[in-house]
C-alpha positions as CSV (number, residue, x, y, z in Angstrom):
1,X,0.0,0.0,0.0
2,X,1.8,3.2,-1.3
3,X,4.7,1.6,-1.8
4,X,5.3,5.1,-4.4
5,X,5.4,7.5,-1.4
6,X,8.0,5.7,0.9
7,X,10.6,6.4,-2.0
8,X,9.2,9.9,-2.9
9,X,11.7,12.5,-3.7
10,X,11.2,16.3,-3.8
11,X,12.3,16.2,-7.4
12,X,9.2,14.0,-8.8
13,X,7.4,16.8,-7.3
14,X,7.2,19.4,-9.9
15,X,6.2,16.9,-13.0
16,X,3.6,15.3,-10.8
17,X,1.8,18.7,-10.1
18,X,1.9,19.7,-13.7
19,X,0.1,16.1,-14.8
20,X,-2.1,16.2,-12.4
21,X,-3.4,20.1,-13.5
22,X,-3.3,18.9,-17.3
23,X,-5.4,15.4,-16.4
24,X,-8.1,17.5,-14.2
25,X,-8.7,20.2,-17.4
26,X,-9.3,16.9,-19.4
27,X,-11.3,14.6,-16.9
28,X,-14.2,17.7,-16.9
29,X,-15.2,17.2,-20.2
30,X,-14.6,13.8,-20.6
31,X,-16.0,12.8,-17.4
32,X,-19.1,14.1,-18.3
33,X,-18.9,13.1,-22.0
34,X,-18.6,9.2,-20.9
35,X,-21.1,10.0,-18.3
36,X,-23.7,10.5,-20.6
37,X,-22.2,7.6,-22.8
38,X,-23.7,5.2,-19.6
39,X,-27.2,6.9,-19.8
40,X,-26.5,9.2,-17.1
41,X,-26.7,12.6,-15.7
42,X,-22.9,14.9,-16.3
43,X,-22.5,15.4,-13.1
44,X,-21.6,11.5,-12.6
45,X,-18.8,11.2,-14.7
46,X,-17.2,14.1,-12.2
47,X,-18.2,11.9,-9.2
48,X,-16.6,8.8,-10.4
49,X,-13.2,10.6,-11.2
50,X,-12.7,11.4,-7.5
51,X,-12.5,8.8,-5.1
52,X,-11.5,6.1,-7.6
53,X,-8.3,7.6,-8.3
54,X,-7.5,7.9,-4.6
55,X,-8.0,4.3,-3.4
56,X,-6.2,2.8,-6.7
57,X,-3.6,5.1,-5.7
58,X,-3.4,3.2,-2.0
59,X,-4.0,-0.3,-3.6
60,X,-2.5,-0.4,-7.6
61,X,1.3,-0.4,-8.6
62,X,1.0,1.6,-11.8
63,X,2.7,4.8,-11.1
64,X,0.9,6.2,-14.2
65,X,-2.4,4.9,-14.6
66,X,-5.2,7.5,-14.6
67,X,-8.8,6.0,-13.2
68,X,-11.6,7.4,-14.0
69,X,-14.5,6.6,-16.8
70,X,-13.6,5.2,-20.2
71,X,-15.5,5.1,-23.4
72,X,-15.9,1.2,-23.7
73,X,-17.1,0.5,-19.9
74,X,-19.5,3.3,-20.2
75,X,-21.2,1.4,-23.0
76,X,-20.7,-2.0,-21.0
77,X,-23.0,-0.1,-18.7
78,X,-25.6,1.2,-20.4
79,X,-26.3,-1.8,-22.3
80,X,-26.3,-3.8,-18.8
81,X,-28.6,-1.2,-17.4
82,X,-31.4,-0.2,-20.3
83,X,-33.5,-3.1,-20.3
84,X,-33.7,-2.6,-16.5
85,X,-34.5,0.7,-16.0
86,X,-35.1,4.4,-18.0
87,X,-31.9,6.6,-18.5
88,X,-32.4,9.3,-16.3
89,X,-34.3,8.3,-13.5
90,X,-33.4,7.4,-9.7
91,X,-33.8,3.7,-10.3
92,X,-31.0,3.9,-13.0
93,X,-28.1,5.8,-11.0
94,X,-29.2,3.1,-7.9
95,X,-28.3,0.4,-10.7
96,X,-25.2,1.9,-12.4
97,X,-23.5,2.2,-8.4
98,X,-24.8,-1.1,-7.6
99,X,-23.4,-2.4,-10.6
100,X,-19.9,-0.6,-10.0
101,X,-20.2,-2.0,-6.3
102,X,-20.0,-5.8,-7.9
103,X,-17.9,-5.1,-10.8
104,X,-15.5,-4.1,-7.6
105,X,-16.6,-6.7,-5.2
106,X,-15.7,-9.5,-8.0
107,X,-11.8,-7.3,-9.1
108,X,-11.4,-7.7,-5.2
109,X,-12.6,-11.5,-5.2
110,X,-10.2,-12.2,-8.1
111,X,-7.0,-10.6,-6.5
112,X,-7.4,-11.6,-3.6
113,X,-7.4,-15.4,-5.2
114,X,-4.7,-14.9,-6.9
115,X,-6.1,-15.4,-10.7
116,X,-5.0,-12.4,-12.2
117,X,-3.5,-14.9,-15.0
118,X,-6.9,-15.2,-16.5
119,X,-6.9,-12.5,-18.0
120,X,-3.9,-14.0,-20.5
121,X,-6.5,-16.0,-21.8
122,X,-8.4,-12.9,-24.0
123,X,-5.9,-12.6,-27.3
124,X,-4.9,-9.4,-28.7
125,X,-7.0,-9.7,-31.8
126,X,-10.1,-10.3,-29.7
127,X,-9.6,-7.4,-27.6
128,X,-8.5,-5.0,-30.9
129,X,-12.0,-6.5,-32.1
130,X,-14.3,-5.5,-29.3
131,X,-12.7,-2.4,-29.1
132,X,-13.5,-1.7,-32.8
133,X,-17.4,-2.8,-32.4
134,X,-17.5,-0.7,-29.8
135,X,-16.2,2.2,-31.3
136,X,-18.3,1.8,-33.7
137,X,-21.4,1.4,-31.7
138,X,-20.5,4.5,-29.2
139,X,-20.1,7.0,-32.4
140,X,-23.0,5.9,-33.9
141,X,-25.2,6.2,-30.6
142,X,-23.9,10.0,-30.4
143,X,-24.8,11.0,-34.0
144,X,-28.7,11.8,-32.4
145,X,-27.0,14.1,-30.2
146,X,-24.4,16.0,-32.4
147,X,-27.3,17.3,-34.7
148,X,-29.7,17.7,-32.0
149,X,-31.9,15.3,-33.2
150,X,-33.4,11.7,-34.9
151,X,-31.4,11.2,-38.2
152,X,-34.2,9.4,-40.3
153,X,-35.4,10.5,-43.5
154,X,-37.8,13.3,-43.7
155,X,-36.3,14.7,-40.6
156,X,-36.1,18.6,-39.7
157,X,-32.6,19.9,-39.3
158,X,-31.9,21.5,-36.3
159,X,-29.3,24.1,-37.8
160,X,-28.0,25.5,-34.3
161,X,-26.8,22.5,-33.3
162,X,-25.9,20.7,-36.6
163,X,-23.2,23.5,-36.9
164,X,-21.8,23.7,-33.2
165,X,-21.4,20.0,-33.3
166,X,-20.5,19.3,-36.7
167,X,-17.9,22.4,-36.4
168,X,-16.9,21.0,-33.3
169,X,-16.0,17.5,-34.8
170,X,-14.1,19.4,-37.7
171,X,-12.2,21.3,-35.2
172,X,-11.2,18.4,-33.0
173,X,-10.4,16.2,-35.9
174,X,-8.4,19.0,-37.3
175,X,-6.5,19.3,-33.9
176,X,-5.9,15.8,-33.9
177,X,-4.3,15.4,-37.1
178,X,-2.4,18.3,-37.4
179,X,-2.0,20.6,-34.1
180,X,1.1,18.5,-32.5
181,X,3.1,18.8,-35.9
182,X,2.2,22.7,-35.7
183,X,3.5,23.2,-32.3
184,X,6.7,21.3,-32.8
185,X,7.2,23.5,-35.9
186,X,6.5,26.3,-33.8
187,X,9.6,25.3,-32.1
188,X,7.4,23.7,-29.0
189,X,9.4,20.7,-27.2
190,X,7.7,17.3,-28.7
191,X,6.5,16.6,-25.6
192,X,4.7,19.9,-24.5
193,X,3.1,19.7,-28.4
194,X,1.5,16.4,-27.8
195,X,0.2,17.5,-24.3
196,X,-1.0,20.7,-26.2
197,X,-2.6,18.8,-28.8
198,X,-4.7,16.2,-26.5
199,X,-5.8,19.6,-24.4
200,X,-7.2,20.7,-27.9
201,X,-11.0,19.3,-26.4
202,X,-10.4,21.8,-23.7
203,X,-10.1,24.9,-26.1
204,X,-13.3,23.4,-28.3
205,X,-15.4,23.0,-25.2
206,X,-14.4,26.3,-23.9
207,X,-15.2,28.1,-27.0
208,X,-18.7,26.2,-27.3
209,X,-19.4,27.1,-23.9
210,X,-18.7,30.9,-24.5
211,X,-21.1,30.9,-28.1
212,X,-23.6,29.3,-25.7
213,X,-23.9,32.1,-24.2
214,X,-23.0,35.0,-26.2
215,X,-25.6,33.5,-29.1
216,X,-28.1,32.5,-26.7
217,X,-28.0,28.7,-28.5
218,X,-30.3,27.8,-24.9
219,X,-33.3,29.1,-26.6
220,X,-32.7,28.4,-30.0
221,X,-32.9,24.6,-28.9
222,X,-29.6,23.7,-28.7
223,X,-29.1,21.0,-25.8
224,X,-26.7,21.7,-22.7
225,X,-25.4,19.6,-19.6
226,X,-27.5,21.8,-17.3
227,X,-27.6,22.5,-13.5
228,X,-24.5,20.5,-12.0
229,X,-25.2,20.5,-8.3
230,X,-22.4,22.2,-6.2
231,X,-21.1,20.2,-3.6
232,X,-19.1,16.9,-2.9
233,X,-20.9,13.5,-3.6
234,X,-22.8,12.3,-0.2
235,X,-22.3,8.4,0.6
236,X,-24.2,5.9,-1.4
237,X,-25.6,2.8,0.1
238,X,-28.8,3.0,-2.0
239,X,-29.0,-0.6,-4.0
240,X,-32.1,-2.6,-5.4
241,X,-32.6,-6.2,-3.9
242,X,-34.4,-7.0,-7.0
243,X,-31.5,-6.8,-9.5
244,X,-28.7,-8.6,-7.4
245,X,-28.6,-11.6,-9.9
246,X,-30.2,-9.2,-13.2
247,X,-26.4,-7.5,-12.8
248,X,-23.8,-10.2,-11.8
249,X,-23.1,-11.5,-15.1
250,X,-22.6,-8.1,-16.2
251,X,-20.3,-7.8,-13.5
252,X,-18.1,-10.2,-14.1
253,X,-18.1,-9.0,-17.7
254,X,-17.4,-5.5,-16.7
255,X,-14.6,-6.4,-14.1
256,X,-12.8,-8.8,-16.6
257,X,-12.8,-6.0,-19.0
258,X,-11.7,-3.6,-16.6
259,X,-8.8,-5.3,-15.9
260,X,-8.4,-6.3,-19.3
261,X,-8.1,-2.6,-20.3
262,X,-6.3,-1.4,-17.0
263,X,-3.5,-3.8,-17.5
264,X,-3.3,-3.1,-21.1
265,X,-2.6,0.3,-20.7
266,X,-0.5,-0.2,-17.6
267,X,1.6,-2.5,-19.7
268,X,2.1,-0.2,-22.2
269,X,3.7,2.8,-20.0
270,X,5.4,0.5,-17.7
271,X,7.7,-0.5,-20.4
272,X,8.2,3.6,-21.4
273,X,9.8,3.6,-18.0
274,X,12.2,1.4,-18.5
275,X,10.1,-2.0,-17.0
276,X,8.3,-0.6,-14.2
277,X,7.3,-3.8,-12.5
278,X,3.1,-4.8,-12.1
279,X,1.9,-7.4,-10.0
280,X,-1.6,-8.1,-12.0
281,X,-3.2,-9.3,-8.1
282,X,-2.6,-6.1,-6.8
283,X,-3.8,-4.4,-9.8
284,X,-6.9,-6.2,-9.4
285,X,-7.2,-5.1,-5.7
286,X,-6.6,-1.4,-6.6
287,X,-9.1,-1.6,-9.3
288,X,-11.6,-3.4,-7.5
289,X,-11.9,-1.1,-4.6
290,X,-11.8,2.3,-7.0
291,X,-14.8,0.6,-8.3
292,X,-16.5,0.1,-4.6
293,X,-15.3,3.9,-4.0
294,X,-17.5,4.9,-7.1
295,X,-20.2,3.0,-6.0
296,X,-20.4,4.7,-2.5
297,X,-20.0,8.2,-4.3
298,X,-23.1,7.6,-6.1
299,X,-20.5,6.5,-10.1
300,X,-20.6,4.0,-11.9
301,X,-17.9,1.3,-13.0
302,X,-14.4,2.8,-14.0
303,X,-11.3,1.5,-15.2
304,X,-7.9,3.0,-16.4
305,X,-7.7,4.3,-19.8
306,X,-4.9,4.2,-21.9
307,X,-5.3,7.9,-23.6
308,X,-5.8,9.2,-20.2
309,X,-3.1,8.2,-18.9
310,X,-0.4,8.5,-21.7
311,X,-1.2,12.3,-21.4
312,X,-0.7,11.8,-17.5
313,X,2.9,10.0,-18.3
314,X,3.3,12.9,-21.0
315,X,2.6,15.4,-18.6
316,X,4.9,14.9,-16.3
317,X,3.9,12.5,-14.2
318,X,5.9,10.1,-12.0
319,X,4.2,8.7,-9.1
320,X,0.5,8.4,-8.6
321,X,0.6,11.4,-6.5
322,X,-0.7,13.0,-9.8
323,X,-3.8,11.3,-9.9
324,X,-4.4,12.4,-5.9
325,X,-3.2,16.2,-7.3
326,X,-5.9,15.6,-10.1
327,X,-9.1,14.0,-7.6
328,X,-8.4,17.1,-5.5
329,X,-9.2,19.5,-8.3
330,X,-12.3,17.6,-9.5
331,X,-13.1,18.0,-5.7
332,X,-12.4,21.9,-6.1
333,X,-14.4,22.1,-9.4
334,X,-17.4,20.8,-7.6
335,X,-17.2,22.6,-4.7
336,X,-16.7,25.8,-6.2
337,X,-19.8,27.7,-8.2
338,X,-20.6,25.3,-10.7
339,X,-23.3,27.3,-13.2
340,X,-20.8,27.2,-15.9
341,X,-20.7,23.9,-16.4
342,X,-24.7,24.5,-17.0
343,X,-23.0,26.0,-20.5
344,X,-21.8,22.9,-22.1
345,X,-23.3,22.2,-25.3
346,X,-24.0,18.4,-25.8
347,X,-23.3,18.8,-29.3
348,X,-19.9,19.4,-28.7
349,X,-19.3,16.7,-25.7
350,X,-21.5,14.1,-28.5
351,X,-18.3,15.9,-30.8
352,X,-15.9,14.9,-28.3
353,X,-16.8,11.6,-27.5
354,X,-16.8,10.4,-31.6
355,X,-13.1,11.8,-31.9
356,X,-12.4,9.8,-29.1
357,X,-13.4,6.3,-30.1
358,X,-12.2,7.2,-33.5
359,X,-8.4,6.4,-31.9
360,X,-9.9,2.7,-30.8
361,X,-10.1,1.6,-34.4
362,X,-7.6,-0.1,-34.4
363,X,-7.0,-1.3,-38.0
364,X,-3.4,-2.0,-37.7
365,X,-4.1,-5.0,-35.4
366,X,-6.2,-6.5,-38.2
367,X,-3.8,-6.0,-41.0
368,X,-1.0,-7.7,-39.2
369,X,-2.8,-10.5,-38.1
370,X,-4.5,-11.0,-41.7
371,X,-1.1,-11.2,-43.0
372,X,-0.1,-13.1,-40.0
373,X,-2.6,-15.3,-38.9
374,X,-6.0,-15.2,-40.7
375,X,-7.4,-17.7,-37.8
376,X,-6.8,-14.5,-35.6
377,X,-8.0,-11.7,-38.0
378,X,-11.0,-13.5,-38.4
379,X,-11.7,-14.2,-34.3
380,X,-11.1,-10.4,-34.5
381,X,-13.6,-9.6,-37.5
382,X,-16.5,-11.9,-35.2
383,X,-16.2,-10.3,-32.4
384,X,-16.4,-7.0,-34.1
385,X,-19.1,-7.9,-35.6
386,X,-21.0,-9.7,-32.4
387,X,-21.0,-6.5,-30.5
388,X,-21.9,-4.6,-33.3
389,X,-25.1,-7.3,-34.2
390,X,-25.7,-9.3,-30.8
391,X,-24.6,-6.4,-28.7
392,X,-21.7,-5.7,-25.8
393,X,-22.0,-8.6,-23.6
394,X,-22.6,-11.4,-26.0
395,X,-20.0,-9.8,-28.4
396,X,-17.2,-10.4,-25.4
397,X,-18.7,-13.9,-24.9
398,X,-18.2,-14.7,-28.6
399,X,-14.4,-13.2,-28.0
400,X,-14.1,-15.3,-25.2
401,X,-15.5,-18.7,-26.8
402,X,-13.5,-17.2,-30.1
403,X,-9.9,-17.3,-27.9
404,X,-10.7,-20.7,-26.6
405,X,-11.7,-22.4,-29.7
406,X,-8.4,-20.8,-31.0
407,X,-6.5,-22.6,-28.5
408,X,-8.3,-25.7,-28.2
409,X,-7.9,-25.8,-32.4
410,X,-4.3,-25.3,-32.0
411,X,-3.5,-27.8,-29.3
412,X,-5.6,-30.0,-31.3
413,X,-3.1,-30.5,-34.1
414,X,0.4,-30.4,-32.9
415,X,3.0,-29.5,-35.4
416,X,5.5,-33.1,-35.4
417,X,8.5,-32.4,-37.4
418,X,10.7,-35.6,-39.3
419,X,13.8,-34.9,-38.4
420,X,17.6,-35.6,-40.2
421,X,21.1,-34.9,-38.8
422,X,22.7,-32.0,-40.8
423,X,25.7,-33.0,-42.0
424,X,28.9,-33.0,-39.8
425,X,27.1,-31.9,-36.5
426,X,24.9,-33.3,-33.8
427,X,22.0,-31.0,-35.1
428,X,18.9,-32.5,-35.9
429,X,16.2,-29.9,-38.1
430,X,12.9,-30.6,-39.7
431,X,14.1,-32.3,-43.3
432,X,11.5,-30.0,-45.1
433,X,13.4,-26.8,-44.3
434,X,16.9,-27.9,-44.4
435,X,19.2,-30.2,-46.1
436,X,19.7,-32.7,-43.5
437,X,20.7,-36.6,-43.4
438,X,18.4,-39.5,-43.1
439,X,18.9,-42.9,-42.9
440,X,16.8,-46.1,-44.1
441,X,15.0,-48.0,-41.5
442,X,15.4,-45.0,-39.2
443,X,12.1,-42.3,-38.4
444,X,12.9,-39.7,-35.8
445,X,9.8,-37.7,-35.2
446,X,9.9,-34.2,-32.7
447,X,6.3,-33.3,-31.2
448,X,6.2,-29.3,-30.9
449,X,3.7,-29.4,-28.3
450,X,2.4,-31.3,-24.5
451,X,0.4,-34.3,-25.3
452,X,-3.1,-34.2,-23.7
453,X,-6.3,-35.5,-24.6
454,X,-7.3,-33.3,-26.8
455,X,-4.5,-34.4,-29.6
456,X,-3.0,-37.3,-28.6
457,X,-5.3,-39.0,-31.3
458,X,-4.0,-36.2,-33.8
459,X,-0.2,-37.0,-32.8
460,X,-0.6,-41.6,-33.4
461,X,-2.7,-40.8,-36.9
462,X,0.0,-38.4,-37.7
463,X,2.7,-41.3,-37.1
464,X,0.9,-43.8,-38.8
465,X,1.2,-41.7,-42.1
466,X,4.9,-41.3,-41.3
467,X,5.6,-45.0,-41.4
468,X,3.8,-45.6,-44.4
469,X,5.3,-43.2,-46.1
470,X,8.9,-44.3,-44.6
471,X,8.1,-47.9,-45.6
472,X,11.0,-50.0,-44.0
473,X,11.3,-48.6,-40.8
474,X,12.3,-50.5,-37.7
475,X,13.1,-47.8,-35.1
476,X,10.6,-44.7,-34.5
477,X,12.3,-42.2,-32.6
478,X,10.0,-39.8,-30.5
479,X,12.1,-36.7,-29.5
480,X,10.3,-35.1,-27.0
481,X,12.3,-32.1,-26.3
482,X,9.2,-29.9,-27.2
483,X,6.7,-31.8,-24.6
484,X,6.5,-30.3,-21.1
485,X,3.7,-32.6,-20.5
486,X,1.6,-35.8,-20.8
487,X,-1.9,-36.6,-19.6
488,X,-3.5,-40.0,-18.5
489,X,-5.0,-39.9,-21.6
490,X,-2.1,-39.0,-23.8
491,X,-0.1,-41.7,-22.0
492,X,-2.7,-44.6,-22.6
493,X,-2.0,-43.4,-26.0
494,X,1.3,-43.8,-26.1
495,X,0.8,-47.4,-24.7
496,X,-1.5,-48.0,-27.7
497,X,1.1,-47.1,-29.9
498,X,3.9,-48.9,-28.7
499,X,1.5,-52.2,-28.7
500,X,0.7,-51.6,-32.4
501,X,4.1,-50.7,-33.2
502,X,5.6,-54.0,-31.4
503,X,2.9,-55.9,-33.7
504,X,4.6,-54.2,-36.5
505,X,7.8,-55.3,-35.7
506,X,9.0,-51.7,-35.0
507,X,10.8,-50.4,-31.9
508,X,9.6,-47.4,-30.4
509,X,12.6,-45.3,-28.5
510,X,12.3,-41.8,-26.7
511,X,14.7,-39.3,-26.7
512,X,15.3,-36.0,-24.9
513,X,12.4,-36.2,-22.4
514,X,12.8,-33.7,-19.9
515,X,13.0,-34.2,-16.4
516,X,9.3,-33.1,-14.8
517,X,7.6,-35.4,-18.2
518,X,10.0,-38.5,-16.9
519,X,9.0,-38.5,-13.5
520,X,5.6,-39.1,-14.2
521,X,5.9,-41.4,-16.4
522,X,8.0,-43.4,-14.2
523,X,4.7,-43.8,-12.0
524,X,3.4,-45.6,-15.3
525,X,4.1,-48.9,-17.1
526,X,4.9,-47.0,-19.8
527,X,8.2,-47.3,-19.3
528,X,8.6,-51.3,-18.2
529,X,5.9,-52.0,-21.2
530,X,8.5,-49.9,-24.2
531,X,9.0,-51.9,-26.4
532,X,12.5,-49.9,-27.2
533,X,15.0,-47.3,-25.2
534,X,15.0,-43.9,-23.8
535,X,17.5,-41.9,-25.0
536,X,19.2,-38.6,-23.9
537,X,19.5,-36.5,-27.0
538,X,18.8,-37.4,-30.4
539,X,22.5,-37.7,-31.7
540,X,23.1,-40.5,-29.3
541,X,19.7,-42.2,-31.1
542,X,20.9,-41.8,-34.3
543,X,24.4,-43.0,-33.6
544,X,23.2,-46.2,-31.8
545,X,20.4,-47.3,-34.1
546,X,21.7,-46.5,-37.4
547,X,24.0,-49.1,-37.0
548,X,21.4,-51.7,-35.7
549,X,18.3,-50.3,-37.9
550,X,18.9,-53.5,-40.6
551,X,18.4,-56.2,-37.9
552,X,16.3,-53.6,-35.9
553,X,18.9,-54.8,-32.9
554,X,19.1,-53.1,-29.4
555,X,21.5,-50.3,-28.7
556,X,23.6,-50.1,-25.5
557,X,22.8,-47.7,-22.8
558,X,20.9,-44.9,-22.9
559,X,19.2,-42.2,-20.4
560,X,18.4,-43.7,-16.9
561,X,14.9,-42.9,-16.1
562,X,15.3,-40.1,-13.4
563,X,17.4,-38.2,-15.9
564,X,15.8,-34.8,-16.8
């Protein structure tokens, strides 16, 4: 627990102050942006950017990682929450804290067992794809709102706010793509112009805000945030005993995605540092209880967010002291007057929002692993488009059920190499990528992967077509440098073989088993039932039976059976 502050030196001081100024100018807006993202009221995305950050700052090892709201969970909640209740009402901010309260309740279940590992299981592609169908889904959801109204045929344009917003989008885009390269031609330090440039919302907002009032766009229809109340959130212990079990699915979803995108992020700027060390457990603890803090502040569920907190590294920041600097302000903001916030157009924050989630697209993830892997791009292209067509939850669950069946395929069908000596070593490579010796009557086959039930059928069908097609053979040598494990079912397997093989008249060796694989299988027969040797590297099979392989003949010693 603060294990950044026992360290602390004066010097950290001055960059953590600075990122924690720069973060607080650009949680306002997007607070409340996200806010209304999750069907609720501005004000909330201010509430759940305060105590959050604190306790992850007591509990999380990031020294970087900015907590707060985030585009994708703000979805996650509002399509948890609108078949339960109306955006808007009481009954809907009672279920967005109680669903925060068990997204946190389940982080601090998970670290405190220890299975932060889990989350390994959710590939890359997956994630880039539910990020993309998201995107998508979030900018399309705020189109209503950027032209202050339906977009259906027929409809009435509502001018006022069809050029606030659209100007706003052309503005932030235009900031985006060009104001950083400006600024450094301007002579600003590269680091000061990309700061500058992810404050650009700040200056659209602010200028919005100002035509809001000098044009008087209230009456002419254009849409604001309205009254924020002044004042601190109050302690929230509000919950519904009818929707316990309605919202723990999509609590477990949420938390696994929180972590997901926390540790992602984190990740990312720990190895800027020069490998800043996470422990994923205590990740999950610190995000766990900033999620039960936004649930007693009256929030909803948060997670770190990897744009957020790049400009928080960018800024300056070095220990999480930033984020405390940055909760404090928020705290200020809301206790201070707060009838300008009243001012801010939705238009714009709708503007805002769609600029964000346009940097979530992440296309380059796709093209690599279309030229890489097409199993991947296309797990990536279904769960894309199962958010996008089944919706949020069952588009993770097809990510999920995507990885798995991935994996499962994989494991399935083992890659098993023939191997041949290259010529003048004691190297043995797969013959169809280099030039390497064989000899008649000899088969030497390398599994690349452990041997479990799941291909242990794949692996003997893929050995029968390797002795018909090396008709002649009398030794079958399985190197098993590659295997780090066998299964009950795998072994019977293996017996299975060996009686076929012996029927045959071929001798079945192994060679190069490793240590943890041989003691188990010296609790088998196995071992008393092989019907040839066990050998300790391959070049000590091939130099034994080549020389026996016409009478098929037994070699002289080989590895003793507690060898690793």
């Amino acid at each position: 627990m603060l294990e950044w502050l026992r360290p602390y030196r004066r010097a950290a001081l001055p960059g953590d102050i600075s990122a924690g100024i720069v973060v607080a100018m650009m949680m306002i807006p997007q607070g409340m942006a996200y806010a209304l993202v999750a069907g609720l009221p501005p004000a909330v995305g201010i509430y759940a950017s305060i105590v959050p950050p604190l306790l992850y700052a007591l509990f999380g090892t990031s020294t970087t990682q900015s907590v707060g709201p985030m585009a994708i969970i703000s979805l996650m909640t509002a399509s948890t929450l609108a078949p339960l209740a109306t955006p808007g009402t009481a009954l809907y901010g009672v279920l967005a804290a109680q669903l925060a309260l068990l997204s946190g309740l389940v982080l601090l279940l998970c670290g405190l067992l220890r299975i932060g590992f889990l989350a390994n299981f959710f590939s890359r592609p997956v994630m880039s794809g539910f990020t993309i169908g998201s995107a998508i889904v979030i900018a399309w959801g705020q189109l209503r709102t950027l032209v202050g109204g339906p977009i259906e045929i027929g409809m009435t344009p509502h001018w006022p706010s069809i050029l606030l917003g659209v100007g706003s989008l052309v503005l932030l885009l235009a900031a985006r793509s060009h104001l950083a390269p400006l600024l450094r031609q301007l002579r600003v330090p590269a680091a000061a112009a990309d700061v500058g440039a992810k404050l650009a919302p700040i200056a659209v907002v602010l200028g919005a805000m100002a035509l809001v009032q000098q044009l008087g766009l209230v009456q002419m229809g254009v849409a604001t945030t309205g009254a924020v109340p002044t004042g601190l959130p109050g302690l929230n212990l509000a919950t519904s005993s009818q929707h316990w079990q309605a919202l723990l699915q999509p609590a477990l979803l949420i938390g696994f995605m929180v972590f997901l995108i926390s540790m992602s992020g984190a990740q990312a700027l720990a190895l800027k540092r020069g490998g800043e060390k996470l422990v994923s457990n205590r990740e999950l603890v610190g995000l766990g209880a900033a999620n039960v803090g936004s649930a007693l502040t009256g929030g909803f569920p948060v997670t770190g967010s990897l744009s957020r907190s790049a400009v928080n590294f960018a800024a300056g920041a070095n220990t999480q002291l930033a984020s405390l600097i940055t909760a404090g302000l928020l705290a200020l903001a809301l206790v201070l007057p707060t009838g300008w916030l009243a001012l801010l157009p939705l238009p714009t924050l709708a503007a805002t929002i769609i600029v964000a989630v346009l940097g979530m697209l992440d296309l380059s993830t796709l093209r690599t692993a279309w030229r890489y892997d097409r199993a991947d791009a296309l797990a990536l292209l279904a769960t894309a488009g199962g958010v996008l067509v089944l919706g949020v939850e069952a588009g993770v669950l097809v990510g999920v059920a995507l990885s798995m069946v991935v994996l499962i395929w994989r494991a399935s069908r083992p890659h098993i190499a023939v191997l041949g000596r290259i010529h003048g070593t004691e190297h043995f490579r797969n013959v169809d990528r280099y030039s390497a010796e064989t000899t008649p009557g000899l088969l030497m086959l390398r599994v690349d992967a452990g041997l479990f039930f799941g291909n242990v059928d794949a692996v003997n069908e893929r050995i029968d077509e390797e002795l018909v097609a090396h008709a002649g053979t009398r030794h079958l040598v399985l190197v098993l440098s590659a295997v780090n494990a066998i299964d009950t079912s795998a072994l019977f397997g293996l017996e299975e073989l060996n009686s076929s093989l012996n029927r045959r008249g071929v001798l079945m060796h192994l060679a190069e088993v490793k240590g943890p694989v041989m003691d188990r299988l010296k609790e088998s027969d196995l071992l008393s039932k092989l019907n040839g040797q066990i050998f300790l590297s391959a070049a000590i099979a091939w130099d034994q039976l080549a020389g026996s392989r016409a009478a098929g003949t037994p070699a002289a010693a080989t590895q003793p059976p507690g060898a690793p």
